[in-house]
C-alpha positions, 0 to 999 in steps of 0.5 A: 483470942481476947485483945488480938488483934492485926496490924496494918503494913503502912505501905510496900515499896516493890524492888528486886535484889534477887532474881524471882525473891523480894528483900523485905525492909522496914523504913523510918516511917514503920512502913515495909519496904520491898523492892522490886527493878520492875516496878516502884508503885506503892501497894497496901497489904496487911500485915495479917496477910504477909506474915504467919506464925509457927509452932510445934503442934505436936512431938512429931508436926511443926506447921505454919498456922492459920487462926479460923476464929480470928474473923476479923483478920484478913487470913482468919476472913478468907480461910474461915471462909473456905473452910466453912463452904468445904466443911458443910459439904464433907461432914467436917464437923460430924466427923469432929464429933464421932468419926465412926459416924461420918463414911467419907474418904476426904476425911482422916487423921493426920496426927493426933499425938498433940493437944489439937487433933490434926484433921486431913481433909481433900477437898479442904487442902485443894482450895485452900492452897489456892489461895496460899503459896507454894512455899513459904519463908520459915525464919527461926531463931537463928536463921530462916529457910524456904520450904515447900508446902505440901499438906494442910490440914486443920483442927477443930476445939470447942475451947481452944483457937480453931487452926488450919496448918501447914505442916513443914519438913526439913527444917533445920533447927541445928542451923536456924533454931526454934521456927517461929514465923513465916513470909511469903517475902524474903525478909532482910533480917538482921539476927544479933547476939544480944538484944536485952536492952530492947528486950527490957523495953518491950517486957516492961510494955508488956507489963502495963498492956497486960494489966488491962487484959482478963487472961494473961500469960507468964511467958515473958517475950523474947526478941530474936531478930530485927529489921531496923526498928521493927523487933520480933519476938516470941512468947512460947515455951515450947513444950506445950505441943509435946507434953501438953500437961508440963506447960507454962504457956496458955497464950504462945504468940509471936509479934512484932513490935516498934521500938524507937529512941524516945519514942512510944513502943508499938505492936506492928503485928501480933498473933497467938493462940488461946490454949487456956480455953477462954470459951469455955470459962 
C-alpha cells in the first residue's frame, strides 16, 4: 500500500514478571522495554516483526494478517518468500484463476463470504508456521487475550493487498472489544477511558500527512490504549469484511504513534490494507 511503510523498535530490554510471559514497556527514549531475570542484554528487533494487525475479513473469520506485497518489510520479505516457493509447487496461482482447472488436494476454500477469497492450502500453512508462534496476544479495544493459532490461509487480488491470515476463535469481543492487533509479547497496556485530548493530536497530524498522499481515507483515527507515550490506534470502520458495498473504509490501518509534550508526534509502526484497489487505477 502507498506510503506504508514499518518502523523500527529502537531496542528491547529482556526482563521477566511472569513465569514463560514477557511484560512489554515503551521507555522515554521510544524504545520497547521487555525484560527478562534471565538476562539484561540488548536486542534489535523490528516493529514490523513484533507486531500484526487484525481484521474482520468476513461475517464469519476474524484473523491476524500478514501483508505479502509489503516487501520491504520484514514479515512482508519472509512470508512473500515462502509463499512463492509453495505457490510454484502447488499451482496456487492457476488455482486463483479456475479452481476447476488445477486437481490438487493441498488446495480448497476456506471462506469466501468476504471481499478476499480466503484459500487453504497444506503445504503452505506447515511452512508457514514454522516460522510463526504458536499463539499470539490478541489485544482488542478493551482488553486482550491469548490465542492459539491453528489454521492459516491466504488470499490473492490483482487490486487489492495480497494477505496470508490466521484465523482466530474464541474471542471475546463482550470482554476485550473490536481486536485490533496482535504480539508475540504480553504487552503492559494501559486502557483509559478517555483518550481525546491525544486523539485531537493525532487527527490533526493525520490532516497534514494526508494532504501529501494521492489516495486517502476518511476514517479518522481512534486511539484505544496506550504504553506510556506510545498511543494505538485504528482506522477502520469495520464493516468492510461483512458487507463490503456499505463501506466507508478504503484504507483500514491500525499504527502506533509517539506523542510527547511539545514534542513532534511520531509513526512508531503502521500497517494497513489498500482495499481502494490502487493497482488497478
Amino acid at each position: 500500500m502507498k506510503n506504508i511503510i514499518g518502523f523500527l523498535l529502537a531496542s528491547l530490554l529482556i526482563s521477566c514478571q511472569q513465569k514463560n510471559e514477557q511484560i512489554v514497556k515503551v521507555n522515554n527514549q521510544n524504545q520497547v522495554q521487555i525484560q527478562n531475570k534471565k538476562s539484561n542484554e540488548l536486542d534489535e528487533i523490528p516493529a514490523d516483526k513484533a507486531f500484526f494487525s487484525v481484521y474482520d475479513l468476513s461475517k464469519k473469520t476474524t484473523a491476524i494478517v500478514v501483508n505479502l506485497n509489503d516487501k520491504n518489510t520484514y514479515n512482508g520479505a519472509m512470508f512473500n518468500k515462502v509463499f512463492n516457493e509453495v505457490s510454484t509447487k502447488d499451482s496456487i496461482y492457476k488455482f486463483i484463476e479456475d479452481p476447476t482447472a488445477v486437481r490438487n488436494q493441498n488446495l480448497e476454500y476456506y471462506d469466501t463470504l468476504g471481499v478476499y477469497k480466503l484459500t487453504k492450502n497444506k503445504s503452505l500453512e506447515n511452512q508457514i508456521k514454522k516460522i510463526i508462534q504458536p499463539s499470539y496476544y490478541v489485544y482488542g479495544t478493551k482488553g486482550f487475550s491469548k490465542i492459539n493459532i491453528k489454521n492459516v490461509v491466504y488470499a490473492i487480488d490483482e487490486c487489492f493487498t495480497n494477505i496470508i491470515a490466521f484465523p482466530i476463535e474464541n474471542f471475546d469481543t463482550t470482554k476485550n472489544g473490536k481486536p485490533i492487533f496482535c504480539s508475540s509479547k504480553l504487552l503492559a497496556i494501559e486502557y483509559r477511558k478517555n483518550y481525546s485530548d491525544i486523539e485531537k493530536k493525532v487527527q490533526e497530524y493525520d490532516e497534514k500527512e494526508n494532504k501529501k498522499l494521492d489516495y486517502k481515507d476518511d476514517i479518522k483515527t481512534k486511539i484505544f490504549a496506550n504504553i506510556g507515550d506510545a498511543y494505538f490506534s485504528y482506522n477502520d470502520d469495520f464493516v468492510w469484511g461483512k458487507d463490503f458495498e456499505k463501506r466507508k473504509s478504503k484504507f483500514p490501518k491500525r499504527t502506533i504513534y509517539i506523542v510527547k509534550k511539545d514534542k513532534p508526534i511520531n509513526k512508531f509502526w503502521l500497517n494497513g490494507l489498500d482495499l481502494l484497489g490502487i493497482n488497478c487505477i
